[in-house]
N, C-alpha and C positions, 0 to 999 in steps of 0.2 A: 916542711913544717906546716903550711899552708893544706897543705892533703889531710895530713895528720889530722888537724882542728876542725878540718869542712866534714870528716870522716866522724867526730867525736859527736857534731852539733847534732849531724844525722842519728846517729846512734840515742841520742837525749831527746832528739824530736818524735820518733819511734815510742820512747817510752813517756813521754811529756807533751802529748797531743794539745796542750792548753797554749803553750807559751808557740810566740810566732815569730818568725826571724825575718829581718831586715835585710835588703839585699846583698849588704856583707855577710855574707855567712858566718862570720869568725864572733858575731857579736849580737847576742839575746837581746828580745825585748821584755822586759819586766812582764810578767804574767799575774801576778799580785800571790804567789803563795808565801806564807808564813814562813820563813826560815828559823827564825828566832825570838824569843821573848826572853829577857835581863830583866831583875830589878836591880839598883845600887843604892847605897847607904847606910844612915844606921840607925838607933834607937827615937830616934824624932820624929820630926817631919824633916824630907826631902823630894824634892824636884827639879827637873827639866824643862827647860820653857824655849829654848834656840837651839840649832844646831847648823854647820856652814861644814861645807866640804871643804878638803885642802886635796893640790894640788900635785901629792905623792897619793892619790886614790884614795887616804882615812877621810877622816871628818872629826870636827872639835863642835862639842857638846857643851851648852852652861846651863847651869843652874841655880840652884840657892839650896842650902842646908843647915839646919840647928840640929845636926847628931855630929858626936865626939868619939865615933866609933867605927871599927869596923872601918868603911873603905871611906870617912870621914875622919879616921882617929889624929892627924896631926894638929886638929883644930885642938886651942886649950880650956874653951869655954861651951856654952849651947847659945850661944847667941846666934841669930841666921847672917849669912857670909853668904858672897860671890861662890857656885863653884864650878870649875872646868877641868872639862876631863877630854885629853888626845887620844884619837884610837888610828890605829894605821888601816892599812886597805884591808887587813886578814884579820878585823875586829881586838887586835891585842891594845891592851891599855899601855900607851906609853909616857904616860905623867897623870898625875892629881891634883891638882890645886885649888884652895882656897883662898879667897881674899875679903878686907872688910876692916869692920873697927871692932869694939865691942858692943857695939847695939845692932839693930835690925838694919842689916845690908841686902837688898835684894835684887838680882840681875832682870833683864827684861828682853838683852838683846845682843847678839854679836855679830858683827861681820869679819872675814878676812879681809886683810888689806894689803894692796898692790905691794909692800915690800917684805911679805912671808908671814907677815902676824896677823892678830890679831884686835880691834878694837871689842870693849864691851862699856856697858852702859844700865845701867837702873837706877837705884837711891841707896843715901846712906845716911845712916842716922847720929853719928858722933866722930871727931874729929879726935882719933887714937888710932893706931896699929898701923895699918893702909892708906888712912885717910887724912889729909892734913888739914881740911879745911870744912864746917859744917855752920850752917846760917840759922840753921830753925829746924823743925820738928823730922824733916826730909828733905834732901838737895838729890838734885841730878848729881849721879855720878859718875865720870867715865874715864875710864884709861885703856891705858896702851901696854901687850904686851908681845912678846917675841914667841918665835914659833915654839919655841922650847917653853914658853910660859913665865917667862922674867920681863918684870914690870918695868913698864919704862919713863911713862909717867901718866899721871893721872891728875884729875880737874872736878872741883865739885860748885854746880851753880844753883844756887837759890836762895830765899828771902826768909820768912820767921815759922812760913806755914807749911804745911805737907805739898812737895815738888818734884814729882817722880817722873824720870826719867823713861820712855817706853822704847823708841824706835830708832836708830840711825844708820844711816847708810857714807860713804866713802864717795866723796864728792870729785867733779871731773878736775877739781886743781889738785887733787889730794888731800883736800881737808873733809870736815864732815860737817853733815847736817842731822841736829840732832832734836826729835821734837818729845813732848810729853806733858803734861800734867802741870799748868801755875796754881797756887793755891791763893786765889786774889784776894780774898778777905784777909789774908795774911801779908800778902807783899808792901806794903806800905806805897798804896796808889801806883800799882803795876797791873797793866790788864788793859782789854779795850771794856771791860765791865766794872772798870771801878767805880765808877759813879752810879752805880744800881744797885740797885737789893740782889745780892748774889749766892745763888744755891748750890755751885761746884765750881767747875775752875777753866780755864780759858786754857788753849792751846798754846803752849810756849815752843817758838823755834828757835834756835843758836845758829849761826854759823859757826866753825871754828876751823881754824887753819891748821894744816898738819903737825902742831906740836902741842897742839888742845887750846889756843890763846884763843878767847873770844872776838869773833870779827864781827858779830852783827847780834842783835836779839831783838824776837817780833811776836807782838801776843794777837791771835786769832781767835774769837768767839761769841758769845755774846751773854745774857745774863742769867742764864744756868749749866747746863753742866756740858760742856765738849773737850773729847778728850781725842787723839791722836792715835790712831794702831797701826800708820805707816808709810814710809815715802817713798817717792821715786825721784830720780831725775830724768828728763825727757833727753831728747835728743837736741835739742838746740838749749841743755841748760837751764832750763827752769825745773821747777817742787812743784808735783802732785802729794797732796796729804789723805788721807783717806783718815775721815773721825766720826766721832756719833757726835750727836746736838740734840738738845732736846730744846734748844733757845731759837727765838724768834726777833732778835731785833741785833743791834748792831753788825757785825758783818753775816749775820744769817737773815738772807730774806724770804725764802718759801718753803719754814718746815711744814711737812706734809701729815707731822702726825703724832706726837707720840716722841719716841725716838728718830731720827733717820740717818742713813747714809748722810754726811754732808763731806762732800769732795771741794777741794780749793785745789787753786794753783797760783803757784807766787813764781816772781822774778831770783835770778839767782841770787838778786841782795834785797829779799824778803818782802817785796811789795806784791801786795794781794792782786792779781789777774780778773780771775772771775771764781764764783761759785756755787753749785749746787745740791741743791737737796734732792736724792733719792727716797724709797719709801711708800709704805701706807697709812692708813689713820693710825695703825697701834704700835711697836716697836720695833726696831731695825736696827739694826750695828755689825757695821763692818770690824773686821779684826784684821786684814791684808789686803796690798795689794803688791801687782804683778805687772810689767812691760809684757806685751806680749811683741812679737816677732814682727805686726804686722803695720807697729808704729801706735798702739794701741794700748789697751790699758784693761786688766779684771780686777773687779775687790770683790772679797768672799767676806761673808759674815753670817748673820741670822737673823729671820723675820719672821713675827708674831702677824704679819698684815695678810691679807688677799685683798687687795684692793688698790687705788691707783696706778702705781710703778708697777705692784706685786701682782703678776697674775692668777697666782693657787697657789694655795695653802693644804698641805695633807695634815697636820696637825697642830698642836699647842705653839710649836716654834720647829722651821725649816732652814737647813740649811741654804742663805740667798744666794748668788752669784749674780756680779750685772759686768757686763761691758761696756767703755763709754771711748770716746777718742778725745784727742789733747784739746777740743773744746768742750769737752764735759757733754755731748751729747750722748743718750743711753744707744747703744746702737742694737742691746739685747740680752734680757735678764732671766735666770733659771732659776727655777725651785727645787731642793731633792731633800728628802727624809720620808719619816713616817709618820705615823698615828700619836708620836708625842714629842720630845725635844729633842734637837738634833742641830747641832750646830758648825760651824769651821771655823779655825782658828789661823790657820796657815793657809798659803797657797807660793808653790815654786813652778818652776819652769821643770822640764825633762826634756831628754834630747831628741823625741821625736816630734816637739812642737808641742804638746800636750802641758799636763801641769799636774802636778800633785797636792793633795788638799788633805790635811792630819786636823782631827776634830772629835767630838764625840757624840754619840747617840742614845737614848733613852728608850726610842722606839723598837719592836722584837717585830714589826711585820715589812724590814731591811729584806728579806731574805737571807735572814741570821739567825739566829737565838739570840736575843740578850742575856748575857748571861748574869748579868748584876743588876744594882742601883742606874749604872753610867757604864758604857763600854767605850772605849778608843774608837774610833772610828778613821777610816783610811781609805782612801779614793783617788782615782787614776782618771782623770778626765781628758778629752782630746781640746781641739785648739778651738771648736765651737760649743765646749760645755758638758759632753754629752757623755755618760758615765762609763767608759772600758770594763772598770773591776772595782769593789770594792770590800774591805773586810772590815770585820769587828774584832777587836780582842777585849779579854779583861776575865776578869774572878764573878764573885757574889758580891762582893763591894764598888765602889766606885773609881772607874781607871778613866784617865783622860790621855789626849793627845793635842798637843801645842805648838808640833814645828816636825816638817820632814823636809826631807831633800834627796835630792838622786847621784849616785856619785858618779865615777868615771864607768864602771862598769856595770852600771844601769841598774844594781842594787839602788835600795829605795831604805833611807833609815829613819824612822820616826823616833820622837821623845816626846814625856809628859811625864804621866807619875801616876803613880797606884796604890789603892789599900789594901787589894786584895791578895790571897794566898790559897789562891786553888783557879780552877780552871785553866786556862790559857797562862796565866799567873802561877810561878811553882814556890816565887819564894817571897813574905816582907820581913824585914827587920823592924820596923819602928809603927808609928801612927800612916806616914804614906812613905812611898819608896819612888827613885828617879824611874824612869820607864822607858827602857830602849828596844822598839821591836826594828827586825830586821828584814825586807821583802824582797823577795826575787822574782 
């Protein structure tokens, strides 16, 4: 059998001189070509924003949708819902679901969890259908569901004002840490900025133990706007956060500009360690971050600077990347786009040490054509930054990209969502469509 596959990889390498094989022969490295471009949906808006591998080689995909139609039609209403969709290792769709109340429910994030399911997590806005419990204008919302997609239970926290839930991860006792969005002028004296004149809203963290019961809540920020795009846990059990701030005083003390990187790290029962600001004088924001291999740490986002932290700038806004180790020192930051907006939204792991990064681009001097408003943008970086492969897709309209990952067989699947209906894009049903490209 072993002949057979070493005989086949040659015969593909012959004719697929791009892609480079690993010393197992039996097993491709991703080469970055397009295999596939999906839209899903229906007559509305629809999007993709997470996607997590499972561990029969598919991967589960979520969303949000207000279409009643088409490959949303169980829904009874156009209200926006939770939506998630199972695909196996050979792309077949094997369940559809949506979840939510009857007001604006919106997803932000999923992991699998150590016993076959999945958690998810964004906001919900009324306390009907899914939801049992609703404080104010938007509560964090998060539940539990099984591999198959049956809920198991679910938890909604928040105070009068808009409190949207963004990032969480599957903690090392098995519970989670969940951060996102407090809306303090709304909480009734909740915040480390309550007592100031306050322009956005402070970082809220939960703890919560594996069956959603609150163990701990800790608000992070200072008196304008910092928000959360994402955690880790280290190796000895503490929270790295990775958020923008544009605040300068209470637990923020050297913003550098503008917006910036502001990176924490707290104790596993929520006490602030240390923290810093990354950045240059003008805007900066991280959207992920990453463990890397080496005991170390990447957040990818985008920056408007050339200056202090930032060393160049190709134009309006680059995609940033920086490195720091578990005391927040920068150990080494890159810049990559073009001549206009160019950003990263994601960043995962791959299995050759490297890391994948799903975002979009404005700029057309990539070594691409842009072909729209906004293309998808998709990148294969190695374990010191430095770019392998990267493509564009999209229409004449505006396509984005918000989350990839690499599976068991070193396909590469991105999501986001699209307006367009031409180019690289063959099909939309509504205002925007979910957007699933596929890379080999």
């Amino acid at each position: 059998m072993k002949k057979t596959c070493y005989i086949i990889v040659l015969f593909f390498l012959c004719n697929c001189s791009k892609d480079k094989v690993e010393t197992n022969p039996d097993v491709f490295i991703n080469s970055g070509q397009i295999s596939n471009v999906k839209t899903f949906g229906g007559s509305k808006n629809d999007a993709l924003n997470s996607i997590v591998k499972t561990t029969d080689g598919g991967y589960v995909v979520l969303g949000y949708t207000q279409s009643n139609d088409f490959e949303t039609n169980s829904k009874s209403d156009e209200s926006f819902d939770f939506w998630v969709m199972r695909f196996s290792s050979d792309d077949e769709l094997l369940w559809n679901k949506t979840f939510g109340s009857s007001g604006d429910d919106r997803s932000a994030d999923i992991i699998a969890t150590n016993d076959g399911g999945f958690a998810l997590l964004g906001y919900s806005s009324k306390a009907d259908k899914d939801v049992s419990l609703n404080a104010g204008s938007q509560d964090f919302w998060i539940f539990k569901i099984t591999g198959e997609g049956i809920r198991l239970w679910e938890k909604s926290f928040g105070f009068l004002g808009s409190d949207k839930g963004i990032s969480l991860i599957q903690t090392s006792d098995n519970g989670y840490l969940v951060t996102g969005v407090l809306d303090v002028s709304a909480s009734g004296g909740q915040g480390n900025s309550k007592t100031a004149k306050h322009a956005g809203g402070d970082i809220w963290a939960l703890k919560l133990a594996p069956n959603g019961n609150l163990q701990w809540s800790k608000y992070f920020g200072g008196s304008f706007t910092d928000t959360p795009f994402g955690v880790v846990e280290t190796l000895n059990n503490e929270f790295i956060i990775a958020a923008s701030s544009d605040s300068k005083d209470f637990n923020i003390s050297n913003n550098k500009g503008g917006y910036d990187f502001w990176v924490l790290k707290i104790t596993f029962e929520g006490t602030l360690i240390w923290e810093k600001n990354f950045g240059g004088s003008e805007i900066d924001e991280p959207r992920a971050i990453v463990a890397t291999d080496d005991g170390n740490f990447i957040i990818v986002g985008d920056t408007r600077s050339s200056d202090i932290d930032v060393s160049f700038n190709n134009g309006a806004a680059d995609l940033w990347m920086i490195k720091i180790n578990t005391n927040g020192t920068l150990i080494w930051e890159k810049t990559i786009g073009g001549t206009s907006f160019d950003v990263a939204r994601s960043i995962s792991k791959t299995q050759d040490n490297g890391f994948v990064i799903a975002g979009s681009s404005r700029s057309s001097n990539l070594g691409f054509i842009n072909q729209g408003q906004n293309d998808a943008w998709i990148l294969k970086v190695n374990s010191f930054g430095e770019i392998e492969w990267q493509k564009t897709v999209g229409g004449s309209e505006i396509d984005f990209l918000y989350d990839a990952v690499e599976l068991q067989n070193k396909t590469i699947i991105a999501v986001g969502e699209s307006n367009s209906a031409n180019g690289d894009v063959k099909e939309n049903k509504g205002f925007s469509d979910a957007l699933i490209i596929k890379i080999k």
